[in-house]
VEXDREN-2710 file (C-alpha; in Angstrom, 1 decimal):
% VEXDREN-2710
k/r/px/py/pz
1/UNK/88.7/-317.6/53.1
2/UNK/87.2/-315.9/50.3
3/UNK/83.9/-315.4/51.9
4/UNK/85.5/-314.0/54.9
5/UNK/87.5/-311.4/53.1
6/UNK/84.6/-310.5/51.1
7/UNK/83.0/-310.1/54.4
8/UNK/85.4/-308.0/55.7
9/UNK/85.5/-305.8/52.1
10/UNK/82.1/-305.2/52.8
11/UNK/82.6/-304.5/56.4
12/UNK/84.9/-301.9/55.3
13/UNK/83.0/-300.1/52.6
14/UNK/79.9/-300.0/55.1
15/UNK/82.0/-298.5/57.5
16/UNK/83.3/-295.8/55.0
17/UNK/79.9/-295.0/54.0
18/UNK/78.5/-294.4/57.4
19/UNK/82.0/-292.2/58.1
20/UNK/80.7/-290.5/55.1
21/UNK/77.4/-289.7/55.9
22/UNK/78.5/-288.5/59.4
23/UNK/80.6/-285.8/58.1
24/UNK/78.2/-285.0/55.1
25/UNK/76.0/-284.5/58.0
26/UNK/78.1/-282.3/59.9
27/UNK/79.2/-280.2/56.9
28/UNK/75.6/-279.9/56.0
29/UNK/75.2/-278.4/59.8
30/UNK/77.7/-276.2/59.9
31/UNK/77.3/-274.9/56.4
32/UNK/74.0/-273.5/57.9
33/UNK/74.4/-270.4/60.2
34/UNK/71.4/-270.0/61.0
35/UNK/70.8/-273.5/62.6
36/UNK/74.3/-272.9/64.4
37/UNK/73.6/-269.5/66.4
38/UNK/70.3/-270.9/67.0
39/UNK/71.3/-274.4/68.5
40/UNK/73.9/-272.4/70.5
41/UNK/71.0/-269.9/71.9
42/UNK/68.7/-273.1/72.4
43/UNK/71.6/-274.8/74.3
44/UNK/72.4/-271.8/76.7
45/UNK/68.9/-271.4/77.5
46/UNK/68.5/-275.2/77.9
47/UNK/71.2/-275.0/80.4
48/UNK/71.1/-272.0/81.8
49/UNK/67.2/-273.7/83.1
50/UNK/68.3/-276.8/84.1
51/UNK/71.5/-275.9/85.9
52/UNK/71.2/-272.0/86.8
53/UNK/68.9/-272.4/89.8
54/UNK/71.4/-274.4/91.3
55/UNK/74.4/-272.3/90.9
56/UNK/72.1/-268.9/92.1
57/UNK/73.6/-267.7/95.6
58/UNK/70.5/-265.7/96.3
59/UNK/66.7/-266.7/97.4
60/UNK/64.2/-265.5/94.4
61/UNK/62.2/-265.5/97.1
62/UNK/63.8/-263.6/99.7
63/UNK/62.7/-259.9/100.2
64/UNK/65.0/-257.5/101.5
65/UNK/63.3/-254.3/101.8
66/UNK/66.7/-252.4/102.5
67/UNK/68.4/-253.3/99.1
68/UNK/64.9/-252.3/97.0
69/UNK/65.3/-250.9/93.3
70/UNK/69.1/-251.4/93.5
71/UNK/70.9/-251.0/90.1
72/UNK/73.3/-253.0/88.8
73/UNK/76.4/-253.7/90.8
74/UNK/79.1/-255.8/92.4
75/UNK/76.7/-257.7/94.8
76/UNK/73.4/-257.9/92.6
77/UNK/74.6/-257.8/88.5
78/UNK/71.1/-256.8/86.8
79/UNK/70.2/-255.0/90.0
80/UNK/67.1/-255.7/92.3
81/UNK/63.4/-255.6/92.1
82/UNK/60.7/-253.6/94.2
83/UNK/61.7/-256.2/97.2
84/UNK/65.1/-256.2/97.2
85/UNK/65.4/-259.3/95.1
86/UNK/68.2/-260.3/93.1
87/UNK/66.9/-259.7/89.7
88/UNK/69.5/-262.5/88.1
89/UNK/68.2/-264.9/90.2
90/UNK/64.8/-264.7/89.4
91/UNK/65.5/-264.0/85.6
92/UNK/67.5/-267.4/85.7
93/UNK/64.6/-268.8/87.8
94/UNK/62.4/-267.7/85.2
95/UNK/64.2/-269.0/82.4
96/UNK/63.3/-272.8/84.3
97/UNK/59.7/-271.8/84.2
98/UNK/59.1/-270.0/80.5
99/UNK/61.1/-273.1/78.8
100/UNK/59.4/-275.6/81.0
101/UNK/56.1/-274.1/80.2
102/UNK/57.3/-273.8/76.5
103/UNK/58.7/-277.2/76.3
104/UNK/55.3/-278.9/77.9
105/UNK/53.2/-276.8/75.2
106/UNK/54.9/-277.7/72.2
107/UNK/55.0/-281.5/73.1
108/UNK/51.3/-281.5/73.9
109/UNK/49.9/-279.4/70.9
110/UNK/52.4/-281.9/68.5
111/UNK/50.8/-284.6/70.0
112/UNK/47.3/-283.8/70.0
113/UNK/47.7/-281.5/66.4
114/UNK/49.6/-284.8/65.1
115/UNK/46.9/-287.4/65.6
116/UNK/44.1/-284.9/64.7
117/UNK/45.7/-284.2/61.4
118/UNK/46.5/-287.6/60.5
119/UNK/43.3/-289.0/61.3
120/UNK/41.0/-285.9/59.6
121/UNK/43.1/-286.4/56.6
122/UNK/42.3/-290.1/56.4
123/UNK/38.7/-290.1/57.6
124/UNK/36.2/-287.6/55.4
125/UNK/33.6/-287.5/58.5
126/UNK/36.1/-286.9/61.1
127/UNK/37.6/-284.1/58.5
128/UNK/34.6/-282.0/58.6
129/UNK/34.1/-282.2/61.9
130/UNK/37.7/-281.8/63.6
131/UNK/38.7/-278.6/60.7
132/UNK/35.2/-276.8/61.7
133/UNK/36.8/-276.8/65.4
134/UNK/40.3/-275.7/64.7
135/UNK/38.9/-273.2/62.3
136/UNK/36.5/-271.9/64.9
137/UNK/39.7/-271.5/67.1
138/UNK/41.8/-270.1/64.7
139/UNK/39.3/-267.6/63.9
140/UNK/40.0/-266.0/67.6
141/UNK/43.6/-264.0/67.9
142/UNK/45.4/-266.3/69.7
143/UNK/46.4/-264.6/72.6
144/UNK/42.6/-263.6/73.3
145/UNK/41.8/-267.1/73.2
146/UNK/44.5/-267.8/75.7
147/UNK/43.1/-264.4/78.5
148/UNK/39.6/-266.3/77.6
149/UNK/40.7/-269.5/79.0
150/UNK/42.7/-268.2/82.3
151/UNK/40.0/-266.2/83.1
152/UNK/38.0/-269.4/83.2
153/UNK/40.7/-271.9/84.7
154/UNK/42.4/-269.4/86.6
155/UNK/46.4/-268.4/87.0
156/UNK/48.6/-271.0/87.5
157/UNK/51.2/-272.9/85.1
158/UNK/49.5/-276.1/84.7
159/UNK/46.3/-273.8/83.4
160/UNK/48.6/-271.8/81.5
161/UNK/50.0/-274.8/79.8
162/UNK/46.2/-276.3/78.9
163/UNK/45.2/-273.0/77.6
164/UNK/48.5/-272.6/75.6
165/UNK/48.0/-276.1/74.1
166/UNK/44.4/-275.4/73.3
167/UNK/45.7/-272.1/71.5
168/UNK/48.7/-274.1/69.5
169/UNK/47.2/-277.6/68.7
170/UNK/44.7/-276.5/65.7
171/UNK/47.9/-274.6/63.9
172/UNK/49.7/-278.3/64.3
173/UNK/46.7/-280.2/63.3
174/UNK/46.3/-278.2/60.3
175/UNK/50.0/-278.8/58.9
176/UNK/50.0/-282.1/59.5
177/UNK/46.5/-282.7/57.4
178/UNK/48.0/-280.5/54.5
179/UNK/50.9/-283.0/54.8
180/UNK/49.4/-286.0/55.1
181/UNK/46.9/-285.5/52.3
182/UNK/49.4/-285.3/49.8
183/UNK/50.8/-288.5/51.2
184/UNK/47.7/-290.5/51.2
185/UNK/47.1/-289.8/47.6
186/UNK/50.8/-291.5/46.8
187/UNK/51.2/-295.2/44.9
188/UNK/52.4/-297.0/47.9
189/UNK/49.9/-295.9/50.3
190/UNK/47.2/-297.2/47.3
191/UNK/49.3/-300.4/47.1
192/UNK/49.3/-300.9/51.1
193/UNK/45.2/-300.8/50.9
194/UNK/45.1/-303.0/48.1
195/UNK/46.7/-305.4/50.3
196/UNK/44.7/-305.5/53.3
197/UNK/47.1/-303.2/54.9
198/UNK/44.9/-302.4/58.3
199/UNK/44.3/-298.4/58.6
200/UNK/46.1/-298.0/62.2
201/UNK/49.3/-299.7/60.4
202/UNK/48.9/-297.1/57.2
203/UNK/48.7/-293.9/59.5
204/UNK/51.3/-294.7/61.7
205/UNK/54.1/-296.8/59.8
206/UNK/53.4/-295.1/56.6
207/UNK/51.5/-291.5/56.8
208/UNK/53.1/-290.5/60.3
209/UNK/56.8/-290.6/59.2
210/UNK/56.2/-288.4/56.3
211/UNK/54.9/-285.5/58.8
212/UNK/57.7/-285.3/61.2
213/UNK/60.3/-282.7/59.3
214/UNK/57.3/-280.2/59.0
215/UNK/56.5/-280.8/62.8
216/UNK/59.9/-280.2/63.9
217/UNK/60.0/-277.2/62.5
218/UNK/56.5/-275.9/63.2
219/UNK/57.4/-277.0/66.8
220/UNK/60.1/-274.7/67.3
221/UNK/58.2/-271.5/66.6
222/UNK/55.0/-273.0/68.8
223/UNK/57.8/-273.2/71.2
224/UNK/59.2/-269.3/70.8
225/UNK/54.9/-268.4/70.9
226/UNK/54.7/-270.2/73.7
227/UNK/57.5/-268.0/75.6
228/UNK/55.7/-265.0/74.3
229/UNK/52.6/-265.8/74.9
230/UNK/53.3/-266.8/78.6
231/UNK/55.4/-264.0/78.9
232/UNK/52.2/-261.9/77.8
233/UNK/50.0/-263.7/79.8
234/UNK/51.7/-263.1/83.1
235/UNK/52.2/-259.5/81.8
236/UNK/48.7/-259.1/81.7
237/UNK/48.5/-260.9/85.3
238/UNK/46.4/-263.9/83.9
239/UNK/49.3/-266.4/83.8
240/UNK/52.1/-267.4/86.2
241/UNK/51.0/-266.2/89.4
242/UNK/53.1/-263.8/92.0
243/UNK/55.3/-264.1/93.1
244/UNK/56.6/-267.0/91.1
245/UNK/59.3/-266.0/89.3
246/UNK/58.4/-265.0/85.4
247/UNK/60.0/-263.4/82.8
248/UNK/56.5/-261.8/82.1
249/UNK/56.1/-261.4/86.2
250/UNK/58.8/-259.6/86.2
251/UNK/57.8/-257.4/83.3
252/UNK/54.7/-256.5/85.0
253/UNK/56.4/-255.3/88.4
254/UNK/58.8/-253.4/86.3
255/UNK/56.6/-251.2/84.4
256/UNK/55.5/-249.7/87.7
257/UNK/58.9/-248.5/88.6
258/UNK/60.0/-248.2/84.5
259/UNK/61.6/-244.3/84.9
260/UNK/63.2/-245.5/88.5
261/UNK/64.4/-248.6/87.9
262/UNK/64.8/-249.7/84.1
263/UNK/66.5/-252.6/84.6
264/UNK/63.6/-254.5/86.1
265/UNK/62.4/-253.9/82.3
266/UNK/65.2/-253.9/80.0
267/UNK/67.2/-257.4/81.3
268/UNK/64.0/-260.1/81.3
269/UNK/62.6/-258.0/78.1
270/UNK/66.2/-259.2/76.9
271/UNK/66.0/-262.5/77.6
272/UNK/62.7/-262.8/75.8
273/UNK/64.1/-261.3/72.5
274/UNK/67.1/-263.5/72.7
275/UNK/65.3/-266.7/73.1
276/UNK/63.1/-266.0/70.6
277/UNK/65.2/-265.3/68.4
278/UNK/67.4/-268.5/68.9
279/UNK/64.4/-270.8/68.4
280/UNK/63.6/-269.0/64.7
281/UNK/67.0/-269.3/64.1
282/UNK/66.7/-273.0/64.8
283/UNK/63.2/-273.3/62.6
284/UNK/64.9/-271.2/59.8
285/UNK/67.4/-273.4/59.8
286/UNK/65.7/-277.0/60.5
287/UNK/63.5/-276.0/57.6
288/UNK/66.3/-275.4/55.2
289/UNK/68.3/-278.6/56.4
290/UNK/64.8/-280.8/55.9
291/UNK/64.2/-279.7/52.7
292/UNK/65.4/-282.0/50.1
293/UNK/65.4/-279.1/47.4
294/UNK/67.8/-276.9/49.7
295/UNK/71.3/-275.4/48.1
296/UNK/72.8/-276.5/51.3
297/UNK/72.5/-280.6/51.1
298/UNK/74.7/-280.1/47.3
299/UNK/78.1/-280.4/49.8
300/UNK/80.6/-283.2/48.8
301/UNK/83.0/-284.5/51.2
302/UNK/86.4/-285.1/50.2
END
């Protein structure tokens, strides 16, 4: 009997710990505007791609050379384009193919800037080598880089999202090395190779953990670049090809008709700002809730 009711005293405290720690958590979240207003942003947009298409009544593809260069009204809310298309539609549209694009970017250049990082950190040869090629790329603005590799792949998402990667990947890899050099030097890791620890199992169940709060954060302004930069690139007419809808797309066909028709300028040049924004809110504040010297984490719960 005494075992059990030891048990269940245990049971209980564990219990009140983990309540603990889930509303230290949330106090810690909410204490932090910035990471508030930015997860809302993200959350809208996040939506407003995955389940906006669907709840569209118009075609983005649907010309209707009678309603052309309509303002904003009753029928079409932001107005029409230069074909008569609803310019909500293919702003929401767009929204589905900016964050997709952004979303594919930022998971590939974390990938591929990850295991560069954590393996030119660890290897001296591989160091030399692997830094000499992101410093080469870095040296290039990166939205040169990026007209420099359409122009060889040509316009089209999945070439947008390579050249994008290519752009983003050495500014990942080069974080994750800073990081993961101060790690290797550490007692533990010393202690791991002193006994036989294999170098796979060091990287990766001792080096890698370490790196992800910097990642995270780093990820969510790749992915706010990444908007801009496709955004620019279809601007430019090197990215998402016509008529696809494209916030940048849609930028492009407005500055034709800018003094007739502002709105084909001033709603998707909107939508850019405000998802930008968001996702630096969000890094601000991710950086500030991963730091362990942060102001914000000194919250007791009552």
């Amino acid at each position: 009997m005494e075992a059990i009711e030891r048990k269940n005293e245990f049971d209980t405290i564990k219990s009140r710990l983990k309540k603990q720690q889930r509303q230290l958590v949330m106090r810690r979240f909410f204490s932090n505007k910035l990471m508030v207003i930015g997860s809302f942003i993200f959350i809208v947009l996040v939506i407003t791609a995955l389940i906006g298409p669907s709840l569209m009544s118009f075609d983005p593809y649907e010309m209707k050379v009678a309603e052309r260069l309509q303002g904003p009204s009753s029928a079409h809310l932001l107005g029409t384009d230069e074909f008569g298309r609803d310019l909500l539609t293919r702003i929401v549209y767009g929204a589905q193919v900016s964050m997709g694009i952004g979303l594919a970017v930022t998971l590939i250049s974390s990938i591929l800037g990850m295991i560069i990082g954590l393996y030119a950190s660890y290897y001296a040869v591989l160091d030399h080598i692997l830094m000499r090629i992101c410093d080469g790329l870095m040296s290039i603005p990166g939205i040169l880089l990026a007209i420099a590799l359409m122009a060889a792949l040509g316009p089209s998402a999945t070439n947008v999202i390579i050249a994008l990667s290519i752009v983003f990947t050495p500014n990942i890899a080069r974080i994750v090395r800073s990081t993961a050099l101060v790690i290797r030097e550490q007692t533990y890791i010393e202690a791991m190779k002193a006994q036989g620890a294999s170098t796979m199992r060091i990287i990766w169940r001792h080096i890698a953990p370490n790196t992800i709060s910097p990642l995270i954060v780093q990820a969510t302004f790749i992915f706010a670049e990444t908007i801009i930069s496709e955004a620019a690139l279809s601007f430019l007419g090197a990215g998402i090809p016509a008529p696809e809808p494209s916030w940048g797309n849609i930028l492009f066909a407005g500055k034709l008709v800018i003094f007739k028709a502002w709105w084909m300028v001033v709603f998707p040049s909107l939508a850019i700002i405000l998802s930008v924004l968001g996702l630096n809110f969000l890094g601000d504040g991710l950086r500030d809730f991963l730091d362990p010297h942060s102001s914000r984490k000194k919250i007791r719960v009552k």
